[in-house]
C-alpha positions in Angstrom: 106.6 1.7 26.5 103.8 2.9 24.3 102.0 6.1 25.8 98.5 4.5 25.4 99.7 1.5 27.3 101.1 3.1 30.0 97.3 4.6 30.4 96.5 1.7 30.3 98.3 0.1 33.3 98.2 2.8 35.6 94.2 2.8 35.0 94.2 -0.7 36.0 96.1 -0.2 39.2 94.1 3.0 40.0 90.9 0.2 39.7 92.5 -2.3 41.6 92.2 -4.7 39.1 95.5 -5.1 38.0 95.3 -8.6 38.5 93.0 -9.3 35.5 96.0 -8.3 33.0 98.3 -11.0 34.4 98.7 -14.3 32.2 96.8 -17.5 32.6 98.8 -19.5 34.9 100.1 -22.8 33.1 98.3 -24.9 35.7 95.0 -23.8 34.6 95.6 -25.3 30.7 97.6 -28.5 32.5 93.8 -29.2 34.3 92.3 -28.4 30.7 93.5 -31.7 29.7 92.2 -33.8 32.7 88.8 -32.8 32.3 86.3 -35.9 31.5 84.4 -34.1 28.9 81.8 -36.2 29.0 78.7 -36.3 26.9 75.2 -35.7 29.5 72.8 -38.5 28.9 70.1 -35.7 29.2 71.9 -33.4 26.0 69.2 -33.1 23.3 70.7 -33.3 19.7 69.2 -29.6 17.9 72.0 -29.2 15.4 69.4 -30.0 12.6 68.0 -26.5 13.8 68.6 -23.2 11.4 70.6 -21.5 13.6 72.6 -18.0 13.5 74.0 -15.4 15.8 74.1 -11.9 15.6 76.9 -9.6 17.1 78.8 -6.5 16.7 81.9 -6.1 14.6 84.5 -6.7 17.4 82.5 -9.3 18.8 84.9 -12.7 18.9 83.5 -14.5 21.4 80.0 -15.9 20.7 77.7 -16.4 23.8 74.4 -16.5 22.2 72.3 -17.9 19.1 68.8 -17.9 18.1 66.9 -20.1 16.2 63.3 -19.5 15.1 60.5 -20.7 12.2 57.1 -20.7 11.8 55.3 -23.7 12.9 53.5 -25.3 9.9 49.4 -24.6 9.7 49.6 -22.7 13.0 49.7 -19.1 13.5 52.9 -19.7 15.8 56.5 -19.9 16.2 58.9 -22.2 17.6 61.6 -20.0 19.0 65.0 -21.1 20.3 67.1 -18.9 22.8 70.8 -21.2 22.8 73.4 -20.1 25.4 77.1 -21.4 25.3 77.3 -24.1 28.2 80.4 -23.0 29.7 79.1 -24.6 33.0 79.3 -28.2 31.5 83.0 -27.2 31.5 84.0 -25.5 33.8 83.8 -27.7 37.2 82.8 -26.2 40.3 86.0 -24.9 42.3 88.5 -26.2 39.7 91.2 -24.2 39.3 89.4 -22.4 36.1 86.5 -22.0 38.0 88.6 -20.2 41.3 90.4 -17.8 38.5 87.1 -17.0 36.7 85.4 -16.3 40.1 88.4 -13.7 41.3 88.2 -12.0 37.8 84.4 -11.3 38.0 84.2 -10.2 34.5 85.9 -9.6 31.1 86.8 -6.3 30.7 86.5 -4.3 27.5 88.6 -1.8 26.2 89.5 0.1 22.9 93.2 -1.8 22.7 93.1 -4.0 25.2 90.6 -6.6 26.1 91.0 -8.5 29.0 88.8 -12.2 29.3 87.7 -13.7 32.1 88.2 -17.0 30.5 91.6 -17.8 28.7 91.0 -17.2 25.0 91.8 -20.8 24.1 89.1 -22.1 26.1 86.5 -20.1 24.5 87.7 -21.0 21.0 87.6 -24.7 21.8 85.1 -24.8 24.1 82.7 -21.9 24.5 82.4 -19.4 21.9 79.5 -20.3 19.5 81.3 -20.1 16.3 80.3 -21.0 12.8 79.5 -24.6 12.0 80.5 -26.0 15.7 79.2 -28.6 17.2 78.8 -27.0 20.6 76.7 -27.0 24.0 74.5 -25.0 25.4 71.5 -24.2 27.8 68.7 -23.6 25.7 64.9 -22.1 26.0 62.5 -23.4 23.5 59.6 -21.3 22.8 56.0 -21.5 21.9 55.1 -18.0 20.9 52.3 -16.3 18.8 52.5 -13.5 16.5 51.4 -11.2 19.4 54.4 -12.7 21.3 52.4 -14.6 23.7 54.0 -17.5 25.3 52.1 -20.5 24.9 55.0 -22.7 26.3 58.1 -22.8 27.4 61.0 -25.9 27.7 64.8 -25.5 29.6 66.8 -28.3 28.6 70.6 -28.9 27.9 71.8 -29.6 23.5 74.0 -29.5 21.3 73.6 -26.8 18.5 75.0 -26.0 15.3 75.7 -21.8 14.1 74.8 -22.3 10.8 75.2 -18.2 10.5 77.2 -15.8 11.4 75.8 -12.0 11.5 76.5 -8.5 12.4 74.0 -6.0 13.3 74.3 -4.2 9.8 73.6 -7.4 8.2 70.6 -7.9 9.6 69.3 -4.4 9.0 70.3 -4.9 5.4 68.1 -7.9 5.2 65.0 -6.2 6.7 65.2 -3.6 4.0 65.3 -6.0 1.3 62.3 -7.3 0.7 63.6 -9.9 -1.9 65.9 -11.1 0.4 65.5 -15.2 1.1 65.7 -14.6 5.3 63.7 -11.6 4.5 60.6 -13.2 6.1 61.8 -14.9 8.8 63.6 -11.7 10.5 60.7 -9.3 9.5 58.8 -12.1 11.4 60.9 -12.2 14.4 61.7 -8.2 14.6 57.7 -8.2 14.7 57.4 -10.3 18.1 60.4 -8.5 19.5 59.0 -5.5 19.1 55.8 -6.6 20.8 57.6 -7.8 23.7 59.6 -4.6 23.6 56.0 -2.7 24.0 54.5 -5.0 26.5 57.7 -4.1 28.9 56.7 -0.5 28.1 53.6 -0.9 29.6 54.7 -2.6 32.4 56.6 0.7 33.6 59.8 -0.3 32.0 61.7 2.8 31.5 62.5 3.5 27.7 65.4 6.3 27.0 67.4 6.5 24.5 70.3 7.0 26.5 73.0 6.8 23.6 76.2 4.6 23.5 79.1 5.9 22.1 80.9 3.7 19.0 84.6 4.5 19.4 87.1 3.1 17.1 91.2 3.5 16.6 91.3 3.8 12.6 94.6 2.0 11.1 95.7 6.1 10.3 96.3 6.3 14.7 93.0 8.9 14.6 90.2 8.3 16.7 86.3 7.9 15.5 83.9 8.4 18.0 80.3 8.4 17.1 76.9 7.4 18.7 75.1 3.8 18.0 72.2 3.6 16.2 69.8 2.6 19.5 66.9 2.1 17.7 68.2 -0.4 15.1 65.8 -3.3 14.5 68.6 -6.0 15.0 69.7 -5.0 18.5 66.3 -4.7 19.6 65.9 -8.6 18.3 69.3 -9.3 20.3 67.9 -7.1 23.3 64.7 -8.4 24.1 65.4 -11.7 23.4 68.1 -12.0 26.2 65.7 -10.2 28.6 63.1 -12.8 27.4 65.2 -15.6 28.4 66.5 -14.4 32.1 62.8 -14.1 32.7 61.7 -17.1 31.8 65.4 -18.5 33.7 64.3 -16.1 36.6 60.7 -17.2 37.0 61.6 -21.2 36.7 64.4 -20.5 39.8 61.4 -19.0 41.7 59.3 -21.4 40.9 61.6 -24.3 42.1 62.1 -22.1 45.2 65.7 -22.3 43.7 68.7 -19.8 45.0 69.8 -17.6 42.7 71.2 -14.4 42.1 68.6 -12.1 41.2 69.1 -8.4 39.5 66.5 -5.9 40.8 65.7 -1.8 41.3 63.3 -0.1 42.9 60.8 1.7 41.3 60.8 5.7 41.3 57.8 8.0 40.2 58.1 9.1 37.0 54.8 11.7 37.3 56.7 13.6 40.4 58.8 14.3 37.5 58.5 17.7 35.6 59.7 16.9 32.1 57.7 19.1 29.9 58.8 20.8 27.3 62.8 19.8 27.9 64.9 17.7 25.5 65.1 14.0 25.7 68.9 14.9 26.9 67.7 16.8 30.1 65.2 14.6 30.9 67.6 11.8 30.4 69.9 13.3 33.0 66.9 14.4 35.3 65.6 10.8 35.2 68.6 8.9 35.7 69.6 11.4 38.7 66.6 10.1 40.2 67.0 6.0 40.0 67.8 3.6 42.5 70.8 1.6 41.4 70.3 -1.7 40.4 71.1 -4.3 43.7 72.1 -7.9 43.6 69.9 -10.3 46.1 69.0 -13.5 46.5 65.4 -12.0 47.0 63.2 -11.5 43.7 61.7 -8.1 43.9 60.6 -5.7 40.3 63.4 -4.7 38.2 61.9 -1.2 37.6 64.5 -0.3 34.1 63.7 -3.4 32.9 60.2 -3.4 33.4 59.9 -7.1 34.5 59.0 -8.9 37.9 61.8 -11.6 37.8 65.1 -11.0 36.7 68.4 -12.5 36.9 71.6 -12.8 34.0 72.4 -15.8 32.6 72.8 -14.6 28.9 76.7 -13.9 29.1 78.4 -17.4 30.8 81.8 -16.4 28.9 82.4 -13.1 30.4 80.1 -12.9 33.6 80.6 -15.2 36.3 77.6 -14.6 37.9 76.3 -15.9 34.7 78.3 -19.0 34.6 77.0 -19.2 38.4 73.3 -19.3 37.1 74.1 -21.7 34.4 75.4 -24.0 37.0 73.1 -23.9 39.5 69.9 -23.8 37.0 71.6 -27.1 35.2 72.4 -28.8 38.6 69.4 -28.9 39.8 67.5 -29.1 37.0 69.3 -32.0 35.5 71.0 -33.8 38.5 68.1 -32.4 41.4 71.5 -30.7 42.8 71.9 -27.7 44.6 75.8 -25.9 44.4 75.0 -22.7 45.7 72.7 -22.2 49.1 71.3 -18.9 49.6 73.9 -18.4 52.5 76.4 -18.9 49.6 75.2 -16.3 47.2 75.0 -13.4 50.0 79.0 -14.1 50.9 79.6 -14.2 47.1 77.7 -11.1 46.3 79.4 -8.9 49.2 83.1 -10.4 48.3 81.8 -9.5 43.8 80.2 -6.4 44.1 83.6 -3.8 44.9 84.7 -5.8 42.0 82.5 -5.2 39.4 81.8 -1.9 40.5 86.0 -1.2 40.5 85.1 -2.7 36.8 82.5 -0.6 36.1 84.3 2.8 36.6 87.7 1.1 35.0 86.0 0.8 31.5 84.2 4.5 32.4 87.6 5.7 33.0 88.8 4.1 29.4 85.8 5.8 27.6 87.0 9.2 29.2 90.2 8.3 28.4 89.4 8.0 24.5 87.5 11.0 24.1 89.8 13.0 25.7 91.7 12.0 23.3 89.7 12.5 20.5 89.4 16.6 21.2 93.0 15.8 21.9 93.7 15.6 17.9 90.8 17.9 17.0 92.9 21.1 18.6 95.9 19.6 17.4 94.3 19.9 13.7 92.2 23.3 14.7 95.6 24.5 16.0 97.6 23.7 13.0 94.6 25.2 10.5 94.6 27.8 12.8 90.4 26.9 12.5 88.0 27.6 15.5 85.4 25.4 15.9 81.6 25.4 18.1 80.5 22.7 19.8 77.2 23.1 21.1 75.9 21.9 24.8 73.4 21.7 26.5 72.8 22.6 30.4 72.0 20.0 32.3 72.2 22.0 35.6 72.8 25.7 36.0 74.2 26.7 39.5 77.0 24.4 40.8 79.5 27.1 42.8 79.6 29.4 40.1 79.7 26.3 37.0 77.7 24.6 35.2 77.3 21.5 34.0 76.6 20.5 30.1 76.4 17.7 27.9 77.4 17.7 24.4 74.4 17.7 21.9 76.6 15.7 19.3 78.3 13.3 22.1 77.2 12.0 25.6 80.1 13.6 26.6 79.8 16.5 30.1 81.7 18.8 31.5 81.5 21.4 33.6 82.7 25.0 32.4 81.5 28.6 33.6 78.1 30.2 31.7 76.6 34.0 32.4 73.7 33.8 34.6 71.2 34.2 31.4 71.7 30.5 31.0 69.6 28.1 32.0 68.6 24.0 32.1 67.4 23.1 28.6 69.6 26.0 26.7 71.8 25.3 24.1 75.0 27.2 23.9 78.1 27.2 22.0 81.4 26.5 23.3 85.2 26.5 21.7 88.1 23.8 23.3 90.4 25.8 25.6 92.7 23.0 26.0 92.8 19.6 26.7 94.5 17.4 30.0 95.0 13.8 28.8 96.3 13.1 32.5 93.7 14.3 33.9 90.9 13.2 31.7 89.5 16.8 30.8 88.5 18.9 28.1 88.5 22.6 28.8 85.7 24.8 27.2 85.2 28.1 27.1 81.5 29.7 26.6 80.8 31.5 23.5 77.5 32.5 22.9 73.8 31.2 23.6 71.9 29.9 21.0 
């Protein structure tokens, strides 16, 4: 068995979520076929709409696409927020339905992805590819150019990708000024920023907590670098998802509707003292001091997010508490019916929430487990060289039983390792790779000077 599979399998049993690597059962694409399919006498017909998505380079299966123009002799914008309709599939405790719910989630790894949904549902069904005909929950918006909402409409279509994007396309098209979708995306990365700002002032909290890109090249080494955070096209993709669970959130509220709503607590950033330290210390000084984020059928302030309302309905095809909104918001919206009581969501959230947090700290562990391996074949190549190389940290806290701990400046990557006393939070030092413990899932440095 290969080595990196083997990592694999044991990681999922240490999760306890083995089960979500076991095949489809044939029964589940047997019921496929008895499905009515039927066409909703309330679906609205928007495939005449320019419509395009925008995703990352592994991204296969298409939740979301936007649509968006100018509205002719007005100074606003007709914008279009289109979300695969996996509900209109999926019927409530079908078999599908039972399988999705004990999954949770799809679960993302390097070399090995594992869906919630079986693939060939989402490629016949769900996935918003390229000139489909497929159906989805949509928002249409009224919006000025200072991304106020004049109006706002839920209803059920039928939509049409006309375009297919990644992230670098986009920012290639908003630096090319004679570009023919030059205009419309400068025009929409203009009212996305200005709803990015108004959640600013509203308290959301804004850090630029990296993400790490990690790739397996087709020579078996491993490229790990951070994402561009600030890139224009994933703040288009950002705060147009948070747009639409708010305006999702606030109609459930409005309705008096149960839902699943996502909320924190709010902490006080002045009790803070972040002068004069790096955005990396107070990133870790920050997020020491943050509530976690709860689920509740009770709308309270999502404090991160800087919004009153907030629930997830953005990702149907991987999150089932998604697919759970979707249903419940088109039920009773459509059909004045309510699946899920309040009572309900409380059992579902206590029997989900071990789950996704076993979830959480499986694809944590797979991250780990990639870097590790990454110093891995850096030593092996120093080693063979006979090279030395510094990596340089940064102390994040000074004093733990003799250690301290450190993140990497170049990766968000910590450890903890030994530094003289003379160091401090904030310092930068240099460090060399002792060794490295796959198994283990730890890199080994040793201290070398402070910078």
């Amino acid at each position: 068995m290969d080595k990196n599979i083997k990592f694999l399998q044991d990681d999922l049993l240490k999760s306890g979520i083995s089960h979500n690597n076991k095949p489809f059962k044939k029964e589940l694409y047997e019921e496929f076929s008895k499905i009515n399919y039927k066409e909703e006498a309330h679906l609205q017909d928007l495939s005449s709409l320019f419509c395009f998505s925008i995703d990352g380079k592994s991204t296969n299966d298409r939740d979301d696409i936007i649509s968006f123009e100018k509205k002719i002799g007005e100074d606003t914008y007709s914008l279009g927020i289109h979300i695969s309709n996996v509900a209109s599939f999926i019927p409530y405790k079908s078999l599908i339905d039972i399988e999705a719910s004990n999954r949770s989630s799809s679960i993302y790894s390097l070399n090995a992805n594992i869906s919630m949904l079986p693939q060939y549902f989402i490629e016949k069904f769900g996935s918003l590819d390229p000139f489909k005909l497929r159906k989805s929950l949509s928002v249409l918006i009224k919006i000025d150019a200072d991304a106020n909402i004049l109006d706002s409409e839920i209803i059920v279509s039928k939509v049409e990708n006309k375009l297919a994007l990644k992230y670098e396309d986009v920012e290639l098209i908003l630096k090319d000024k004679n570009h023919k979708l030059f205009s419309l995306f400068e025009q929409l990365y203009s009212v996305c920023s200005i709803l990015n700002n108004k959640r600013i002032t509203k308290e959301a909290l804004i850090l630029d907590k990296p993400n790490m890109e990690i790739n397996l090249l087709d020579n078996g080494e491993i490229d790990v670098r951070v994402a561009d955070q600030i890139a224009k096209s994933k703040l288009i993709v950002s705060e147009l998802m948070i747009l639409y669970n708010r305006i999702l959130a606030e109609f459930c509220y409005d309705s008096e509707l149960p839902v699943i709503y996502r909320t924190q607590e709010k902490i006080e950033i002045d009790d803070l003292d972040l002068q004069d330290l790096s955005s990396i210390v107070k990133r870790y000084i920050v997020y020491k001091k943050m509530k976690p984020v709860a689920f509740s059928t009770n709308p309270s302030p999502h404090f991160f997010m800087g919004v009153d309302k907030y629930i997830q309905s953005t990702s149907p095809l991987r999150r089932y508490f998604d697919l759970m909104m979707q249903r419940q918001i088109i039920n009773y919206k459509f059909y004045n019916k309510i699946i899920y009581t309040a009572d309900d969501l409380k059992l579902i959230i206590e029997k989900s929430v071990i789950k996704l947090k076993s979830i959480s700290k499986f694809e944590r562990e797979r991250e780990k487990f990639w870097i590790v391996r990454y110093f891995d074949h850096i030593l092996d190549d120093l080693i063979q060289k006979n090279l030395s190389k510094c990596f340089v940290g940064i102390v994040l806290e000074s004093n733990l039983n003799g250690l301290a701990l450190l993140e990497l400046q170049e990766i968000p990557f910590r450890f903890k390792c030994y530094i003289p006393e003379v160091c401090f939070q904030g310092d930068r030092v240099n460090f060399n790779i002792k060794n490295v413990d796959l198994m283990n899932r730890s890199v080994n440095f040793i201290f070398k000077n402070k910078i």
